[in-house]
C-alpha positions in Angstrom: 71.3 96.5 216.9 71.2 94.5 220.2 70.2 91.1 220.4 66.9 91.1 222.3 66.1 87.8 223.4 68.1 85.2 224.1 68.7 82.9 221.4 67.4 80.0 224.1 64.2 81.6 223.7 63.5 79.9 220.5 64.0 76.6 221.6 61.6 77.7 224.7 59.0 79.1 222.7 59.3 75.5 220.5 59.0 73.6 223.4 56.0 75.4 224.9 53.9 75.1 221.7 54.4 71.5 220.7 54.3 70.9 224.5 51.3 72.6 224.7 49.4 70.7 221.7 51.3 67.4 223.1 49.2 68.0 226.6 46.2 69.1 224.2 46.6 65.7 222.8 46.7 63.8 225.9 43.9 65.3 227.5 41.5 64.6 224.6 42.7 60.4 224.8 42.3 60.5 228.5 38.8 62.2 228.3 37.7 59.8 224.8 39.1 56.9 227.4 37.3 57.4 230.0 34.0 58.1 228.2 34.5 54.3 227.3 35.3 52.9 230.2 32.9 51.3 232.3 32.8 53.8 234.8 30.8 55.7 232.2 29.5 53.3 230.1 28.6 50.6 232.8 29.4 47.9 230.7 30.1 45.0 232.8 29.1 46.4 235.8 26.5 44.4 237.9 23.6 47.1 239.1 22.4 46.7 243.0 18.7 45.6 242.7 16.1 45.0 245.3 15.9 41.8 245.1 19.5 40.1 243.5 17.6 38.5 240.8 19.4 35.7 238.9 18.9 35.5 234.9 21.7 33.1 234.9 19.9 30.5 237.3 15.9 30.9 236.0 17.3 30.9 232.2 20.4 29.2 231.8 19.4 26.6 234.9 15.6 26.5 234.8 15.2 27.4 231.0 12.6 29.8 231.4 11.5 31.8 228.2 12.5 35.7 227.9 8.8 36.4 227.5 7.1 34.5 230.5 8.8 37.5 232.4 9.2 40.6 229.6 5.5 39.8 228.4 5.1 43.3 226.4 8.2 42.7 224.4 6.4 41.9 221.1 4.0 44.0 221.0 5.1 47.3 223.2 8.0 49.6 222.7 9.1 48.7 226.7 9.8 45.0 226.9 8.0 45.3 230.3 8.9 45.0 234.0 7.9 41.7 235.7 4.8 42.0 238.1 5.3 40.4 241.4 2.5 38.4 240.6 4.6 36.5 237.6 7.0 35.9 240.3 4.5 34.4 242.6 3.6 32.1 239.7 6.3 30.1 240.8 7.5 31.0 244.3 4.4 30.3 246.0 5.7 26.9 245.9 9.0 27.0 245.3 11.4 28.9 248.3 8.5 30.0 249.5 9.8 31.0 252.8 13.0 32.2 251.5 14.4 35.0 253.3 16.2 36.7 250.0 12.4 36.9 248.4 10.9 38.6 251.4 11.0 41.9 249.5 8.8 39.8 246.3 6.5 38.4 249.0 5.7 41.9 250.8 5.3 43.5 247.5 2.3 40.6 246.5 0.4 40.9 249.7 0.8 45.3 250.0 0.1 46.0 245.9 3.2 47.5 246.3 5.5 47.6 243.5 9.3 46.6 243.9 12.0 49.7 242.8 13.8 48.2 240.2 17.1 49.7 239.0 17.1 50.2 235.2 20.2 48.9 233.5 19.8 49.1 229.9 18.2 52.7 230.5 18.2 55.1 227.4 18.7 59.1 227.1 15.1 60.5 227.4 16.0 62.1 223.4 16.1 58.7 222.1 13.7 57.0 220.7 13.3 53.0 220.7 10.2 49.6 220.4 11.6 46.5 221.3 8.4 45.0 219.1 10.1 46.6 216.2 13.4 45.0 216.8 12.3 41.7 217.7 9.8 41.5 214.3 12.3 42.7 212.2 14.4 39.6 213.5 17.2 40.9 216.2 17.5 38.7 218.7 17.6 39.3 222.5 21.4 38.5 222.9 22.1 40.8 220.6 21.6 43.5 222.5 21.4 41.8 225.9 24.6 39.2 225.9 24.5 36.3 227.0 22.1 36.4 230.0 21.6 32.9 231.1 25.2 33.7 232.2 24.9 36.3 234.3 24.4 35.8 238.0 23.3 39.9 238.2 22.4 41.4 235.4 24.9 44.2 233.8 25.0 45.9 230.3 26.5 44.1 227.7 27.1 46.9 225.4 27.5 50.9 225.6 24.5 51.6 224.1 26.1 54.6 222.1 24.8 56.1 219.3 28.0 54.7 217.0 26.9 51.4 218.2 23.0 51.6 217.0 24.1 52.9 214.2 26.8 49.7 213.3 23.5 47.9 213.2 21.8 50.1 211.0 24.2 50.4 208.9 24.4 46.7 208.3 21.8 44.9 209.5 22.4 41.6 207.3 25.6 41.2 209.9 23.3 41.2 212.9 19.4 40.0 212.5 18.7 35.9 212.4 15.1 34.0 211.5 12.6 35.5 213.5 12.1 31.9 215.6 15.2 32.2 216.5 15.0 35.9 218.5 14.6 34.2 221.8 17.0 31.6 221.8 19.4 32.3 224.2 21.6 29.7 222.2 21.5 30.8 218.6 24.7 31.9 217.2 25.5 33.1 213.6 26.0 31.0 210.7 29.5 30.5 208.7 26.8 32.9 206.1 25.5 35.1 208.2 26.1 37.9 205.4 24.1 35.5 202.7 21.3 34.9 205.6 21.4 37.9 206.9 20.7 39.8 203.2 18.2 37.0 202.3 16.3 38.3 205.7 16.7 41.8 205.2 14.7 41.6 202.0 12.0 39.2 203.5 11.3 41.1 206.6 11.9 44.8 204.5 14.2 46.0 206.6 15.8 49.3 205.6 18.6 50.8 206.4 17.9 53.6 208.9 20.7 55.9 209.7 18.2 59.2 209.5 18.8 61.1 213.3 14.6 61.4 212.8 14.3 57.4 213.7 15.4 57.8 217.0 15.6 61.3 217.8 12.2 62.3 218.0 
């Protein structure tokens, strides 16, 4: 009988299916790498705000406490927006008649609030009280990064469900004495497991990977 094909079409078909799953491949690193990237993620990326608010000069510089500002972060689930009067507190004597603050100073005397862009913003499914975090003992930076070194503020981490969860999962890696939540200075110890277990039991913190906690 007649050959049919011809016998290149074997190494053609070969090429085309491991070819084919080779470009499958690809596109599914491209797509995983962009979905980490910070065009996606925003990590590292300093948002526009009305006012180009520095955390790195009124913390870092002027020392100011995380709470003078975030006043409901102890005791709400939203650590809580700055009111134009807080900021008055101070610049009614201080650059008063600065030109950048304009938009503070219109916003005290019209009861109009300023538009502040969110930039640790979370899915509307998900589920999250800073007054939890902070009793159970995480700290601002750990979430936050290093703020008193940020000129504008940006997100320090992704914010992804995987990385919730590596905190979850092992919480004596990440959670330090509670008076020690809002220094901006604290670092971990040579035993942070040791401390970090010790705590875990003191403050009864449990291990909550259930999708219930957060996915209400």
């Amino acid at each position: 009988m007649a050959q049919i094909f011809h016998r290149s079409t074997n190494t053609i078909s070969r090429v085309s299916v491991f070819g084919g799953i080779g470009i499958i491949v690809v596109l599914i690193a491209t797509l995983a790498a962009i979905n980490r990237s910070s065009y996606v993620t925003e990590v590292g990326v300093a948002r526009s705000q009305p006012v180009q608010f520095s955390h790195k000069h009124h913390v870092g510089d002027d020392g100011i406490d995380c709470r003078y500002c975030h006043t409901s972060v102890e005791e709400s689930s939203f650590a809580g927006i700055p009111s134009t009067k807080i900021c008055m507190s101070c610049h009614t004597q201080i650059w008063a008649e600065s030109p950048i603050l304009e938009p503070v100073r219109e916003s005290f005397r019209t009861g109009k609030s300023l538009e502040w862009t969110r930039v640790h913003n979370l899915p509307g499914f998900v589920y999250f009280d800073h007054s939890i975090h902070v009793h159970k003992g995480v700290g601002c930076t750990t979430c936050h990064g290093r703020v008193d070194q940020m000129p504008l503020m940006w997100r320090e981490n992704t914010l992804y469900m995987e990385w919730c969860l590596e905190c979850h999962r092992n919480p004596e890696r990440f959670v330090r004495p509670r008076e020690q939540v809002f220094n901006i200075d604290w670092q971990p110890p040579p035993d942070q497991i040791a401390l970090g277990q010790k705590l875990v039991l003191q403050y009864k913190i449990d291990s909550l990977t259930s999708c219930s906690v957060c996915h209400r």
